[in-house]
C-alpha positions as CSV (number, residue, x, y, z in Angstrom):
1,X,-27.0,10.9,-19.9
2,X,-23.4,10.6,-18.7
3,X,-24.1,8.8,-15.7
4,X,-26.8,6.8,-17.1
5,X,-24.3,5.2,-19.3
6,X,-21.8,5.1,-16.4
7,X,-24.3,3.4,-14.5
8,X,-24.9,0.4,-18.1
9,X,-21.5,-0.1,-18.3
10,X,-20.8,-1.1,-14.6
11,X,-20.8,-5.2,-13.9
12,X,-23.9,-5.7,-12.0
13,X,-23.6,-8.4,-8.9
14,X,-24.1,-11.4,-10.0
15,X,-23.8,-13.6,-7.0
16,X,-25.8,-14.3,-3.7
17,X,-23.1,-15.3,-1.3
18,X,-19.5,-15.3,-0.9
19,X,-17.0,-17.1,1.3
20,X,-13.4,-18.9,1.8
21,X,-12.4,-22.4,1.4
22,X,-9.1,-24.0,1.6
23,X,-7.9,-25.3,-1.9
24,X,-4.7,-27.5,-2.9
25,X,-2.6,-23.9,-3.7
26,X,-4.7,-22.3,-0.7
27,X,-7.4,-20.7,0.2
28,X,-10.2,-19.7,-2.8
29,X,-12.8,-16.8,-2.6
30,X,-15.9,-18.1,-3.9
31,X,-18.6,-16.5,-4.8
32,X,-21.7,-19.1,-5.0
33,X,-19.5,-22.0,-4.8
34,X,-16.8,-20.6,-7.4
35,X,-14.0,-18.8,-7.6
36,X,-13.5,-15.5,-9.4
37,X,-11.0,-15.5,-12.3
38,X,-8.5,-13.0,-13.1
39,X,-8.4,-10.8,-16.4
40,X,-5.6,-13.4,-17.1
41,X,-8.4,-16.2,-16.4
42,X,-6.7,-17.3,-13.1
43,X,-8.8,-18.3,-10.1
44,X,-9.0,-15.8,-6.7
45,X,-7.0,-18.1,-4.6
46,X,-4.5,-16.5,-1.6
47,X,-2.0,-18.4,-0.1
48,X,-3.5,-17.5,3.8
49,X,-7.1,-17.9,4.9
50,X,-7.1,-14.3,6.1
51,X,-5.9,-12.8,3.2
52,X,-8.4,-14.5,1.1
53,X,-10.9,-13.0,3.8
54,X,-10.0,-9.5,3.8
55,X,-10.5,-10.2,-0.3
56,X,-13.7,-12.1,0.2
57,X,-15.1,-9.1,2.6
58,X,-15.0,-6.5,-0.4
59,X,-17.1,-9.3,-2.5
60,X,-19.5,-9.5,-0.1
61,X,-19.5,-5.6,0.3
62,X,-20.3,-5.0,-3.2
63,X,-24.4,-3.8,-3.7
64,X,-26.1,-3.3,-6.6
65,X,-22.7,-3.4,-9.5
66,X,-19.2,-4.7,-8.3
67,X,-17.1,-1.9,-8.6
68,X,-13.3,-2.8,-8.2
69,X,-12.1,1.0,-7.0
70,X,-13.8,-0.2,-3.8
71,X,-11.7,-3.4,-4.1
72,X,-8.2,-2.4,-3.1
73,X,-7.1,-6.0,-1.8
74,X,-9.0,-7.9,-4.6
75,X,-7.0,-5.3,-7.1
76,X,-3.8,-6.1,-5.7
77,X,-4.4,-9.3,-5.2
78,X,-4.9,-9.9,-9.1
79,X,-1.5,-7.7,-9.6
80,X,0.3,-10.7,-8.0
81,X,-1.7,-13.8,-9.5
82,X,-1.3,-12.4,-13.3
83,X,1.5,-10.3,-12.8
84,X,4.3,-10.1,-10.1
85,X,5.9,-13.6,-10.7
86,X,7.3,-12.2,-14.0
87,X,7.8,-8.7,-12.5
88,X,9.7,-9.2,-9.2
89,X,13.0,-7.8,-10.7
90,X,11.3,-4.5,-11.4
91,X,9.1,-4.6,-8.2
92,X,12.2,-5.0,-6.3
93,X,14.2,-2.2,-8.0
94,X,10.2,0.4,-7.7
95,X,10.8,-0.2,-4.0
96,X,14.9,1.0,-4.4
97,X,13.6,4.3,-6.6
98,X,11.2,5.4,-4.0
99,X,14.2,5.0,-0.9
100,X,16.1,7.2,-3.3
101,X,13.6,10.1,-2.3
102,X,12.0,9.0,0.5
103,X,9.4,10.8,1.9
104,X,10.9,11.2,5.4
105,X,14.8,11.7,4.2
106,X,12.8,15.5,2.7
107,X,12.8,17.9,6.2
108,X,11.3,21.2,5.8
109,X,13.5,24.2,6.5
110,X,10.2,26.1,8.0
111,X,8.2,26.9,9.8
112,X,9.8,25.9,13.0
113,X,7.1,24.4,14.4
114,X,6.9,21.5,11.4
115,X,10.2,21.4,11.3
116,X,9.9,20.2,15.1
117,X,6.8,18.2,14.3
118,X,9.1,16.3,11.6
119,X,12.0,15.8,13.9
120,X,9.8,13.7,16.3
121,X,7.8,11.6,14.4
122,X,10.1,10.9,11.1
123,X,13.3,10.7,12.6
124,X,12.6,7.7,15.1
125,X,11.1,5.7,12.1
126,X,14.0,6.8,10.1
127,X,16.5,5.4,13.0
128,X,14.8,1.7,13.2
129,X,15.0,1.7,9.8
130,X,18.7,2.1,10.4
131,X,18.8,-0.2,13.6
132,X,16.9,-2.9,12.5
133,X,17.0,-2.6,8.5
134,X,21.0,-1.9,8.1
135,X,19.3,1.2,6.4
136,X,21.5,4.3,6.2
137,X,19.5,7.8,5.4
138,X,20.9,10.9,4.2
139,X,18.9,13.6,5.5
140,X,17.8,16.3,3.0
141,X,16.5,19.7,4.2
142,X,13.9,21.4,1.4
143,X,13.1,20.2,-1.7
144,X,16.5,19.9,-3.6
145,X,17.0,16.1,-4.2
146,X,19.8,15.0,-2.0
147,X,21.1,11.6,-3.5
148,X,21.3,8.4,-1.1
149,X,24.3,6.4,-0.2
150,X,24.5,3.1,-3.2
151,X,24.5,1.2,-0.4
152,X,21.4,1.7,1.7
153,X,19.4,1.5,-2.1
154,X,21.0,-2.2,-2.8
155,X,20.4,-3.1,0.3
156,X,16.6,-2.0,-0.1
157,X,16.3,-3.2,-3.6
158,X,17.5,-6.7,-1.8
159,X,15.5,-6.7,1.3
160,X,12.6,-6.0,-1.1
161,X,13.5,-9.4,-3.8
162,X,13.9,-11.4,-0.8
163,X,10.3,-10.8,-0.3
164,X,7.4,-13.5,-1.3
165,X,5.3,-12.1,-4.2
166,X,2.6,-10.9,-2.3
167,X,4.7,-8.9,0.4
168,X,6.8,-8.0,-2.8
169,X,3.9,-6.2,-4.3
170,X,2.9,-4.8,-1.1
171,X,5.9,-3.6,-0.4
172,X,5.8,-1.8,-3.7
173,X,2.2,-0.3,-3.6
174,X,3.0,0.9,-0.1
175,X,5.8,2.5,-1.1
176,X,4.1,4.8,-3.9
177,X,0.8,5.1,-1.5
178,X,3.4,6.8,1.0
179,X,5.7,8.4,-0.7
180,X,8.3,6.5,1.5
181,X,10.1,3.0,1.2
182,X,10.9,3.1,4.9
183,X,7.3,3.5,5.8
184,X,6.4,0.8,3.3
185,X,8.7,-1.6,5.4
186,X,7.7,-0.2,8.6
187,X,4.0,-1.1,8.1
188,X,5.4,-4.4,6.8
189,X,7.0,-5.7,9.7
190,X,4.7,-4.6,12.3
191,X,6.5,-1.4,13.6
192,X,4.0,0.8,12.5
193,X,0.4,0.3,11.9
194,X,-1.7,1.5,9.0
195,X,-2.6,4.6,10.5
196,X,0.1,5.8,11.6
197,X,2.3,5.1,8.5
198,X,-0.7,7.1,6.4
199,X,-0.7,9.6,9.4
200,X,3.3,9.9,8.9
201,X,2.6,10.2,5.0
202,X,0.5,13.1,5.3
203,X,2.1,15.0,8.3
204,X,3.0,18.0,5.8
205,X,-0.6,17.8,4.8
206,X,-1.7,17.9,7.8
207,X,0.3,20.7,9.0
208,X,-1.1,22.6,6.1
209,X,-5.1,21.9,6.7
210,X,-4.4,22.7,10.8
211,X,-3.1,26.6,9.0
212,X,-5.3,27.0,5.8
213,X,-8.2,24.8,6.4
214,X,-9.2,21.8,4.5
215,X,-9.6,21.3,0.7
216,X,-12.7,19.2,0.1
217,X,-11.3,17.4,-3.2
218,X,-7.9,17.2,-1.2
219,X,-9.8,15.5,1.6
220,X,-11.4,13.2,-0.9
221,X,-8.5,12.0,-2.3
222,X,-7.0,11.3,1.1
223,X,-9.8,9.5,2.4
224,X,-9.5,7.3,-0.2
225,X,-5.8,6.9,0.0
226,X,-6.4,6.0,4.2
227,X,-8.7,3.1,3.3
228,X,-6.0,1.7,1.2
229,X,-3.4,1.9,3.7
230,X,-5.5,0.1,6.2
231,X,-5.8,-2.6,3.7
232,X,-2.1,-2.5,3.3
233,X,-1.8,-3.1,7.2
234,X,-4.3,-6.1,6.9
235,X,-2.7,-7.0,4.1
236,X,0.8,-7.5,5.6
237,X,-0.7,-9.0,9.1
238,X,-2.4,-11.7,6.8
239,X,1.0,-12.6,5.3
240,X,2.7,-13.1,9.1
């Protein structure tokens, strides 16, 4: 009975085709001629033709019900339409929280062979953030929180406000999806690309399902976290 009433209360599709078409503000996803509105009643139009493709792709994906978990881009792309203009302040400051214990400041103090594995693939993404960010890291080794310099997190919390709204709110949904301000910029600016910086996210996981084996509803949680961080790449390359 459960699902059947999951199955009701999904929207079904309720359109034939969908494409882009450059607008005054843009470029609108249209589905049969018109464009989607937001909860907020605003229409689906993106500032770039390929962001409002990657958008219009998950439209056009949809079968049977439109179901928005499978629409990561369309999802965020609503977050800045109805919400980031009037939220950039606290965007900005997310961004600042997560470089205050980012993932790849944390080293593990065993076994050796992570420890290595860290070493070599955080600590040259940790350095261009230095080189090319003005970004200085404090490196913490265990768990203990190890506080970062003022400094680095105004000048994170500024890099981040600087941003347009929709690299704004990338910025900040990469930075939760990774656990990691410095990979949230990395993927940004084209130093990194999506797999990597999800691949860099999960290297303690990793190192974990190589020793104990694979947990399926871990596995399924991660495979969903990957197909957001290739969005987030496409994302960001849309925005260049």
């Amino acid at each position: 009975m459960a699902r059947h009433n999951d199955s009701v209360e999904r929207p079904r599709r309720f359109y034939a085709h969908v494409d882009v078409a450059p607008v005054e503000a843009g470029f609108a996803v249209r589905l049969d001629g018109r464009a989607p509105k937001s909860p907020e009643g605003r229409l689906l139009v993106l500032p770039t033709q390929a962001l409002a493709e990657l958008s219009a792709e998950e439209w056009a994906s949809q079968q049977q019900y439109v179901l928005p978990p499978t629409m990561p881009a369309t999802r965020l792309a609503w977050t800045v339409i109805d919400r980031t203009a009037g939220a950039r302040a606290g965007l900005a400051a997310e961004v600042a929280r997560f470089a205050g214990s980012d993932l790849l400041c944390y080293f593990a103090e065993g076994p050796d062979q992570l420890v290595r594995r860290q070493a070599e693939q955080w600590g040259p993404v940790v350095e261009w953030a230095g080189r090319e960010l003005g970004l200085s890291f404090h490196r913490a080794q265990g768990i203990l929180h190890r506080p970062q310099p003022e400094a680095t997190l105004q000048r994170v919390e500024a890099l981040a406000a600087e941003a347009d709204d929709y690299t704004l709110t990338g910025l900040a949904f990469g930075a939760a999806l990774f656990g990691s301000a410095i990979l949230a910029f990395a993927l940004q600016r084209g130093h990194v690309d999506a797999k990597k910086a999800f691949d860099l996210s999960r290297l303690d996981e990793t190192y974990q399902e190589e020793t104990w084996g694979v947990d399926a509803e871990a596995a399924e949680r991660a495979e969903a976290m990957a197909i957001e961080a290739q969005m987030l790449g496409r994302w960001f390359a849309a925005l260049r």
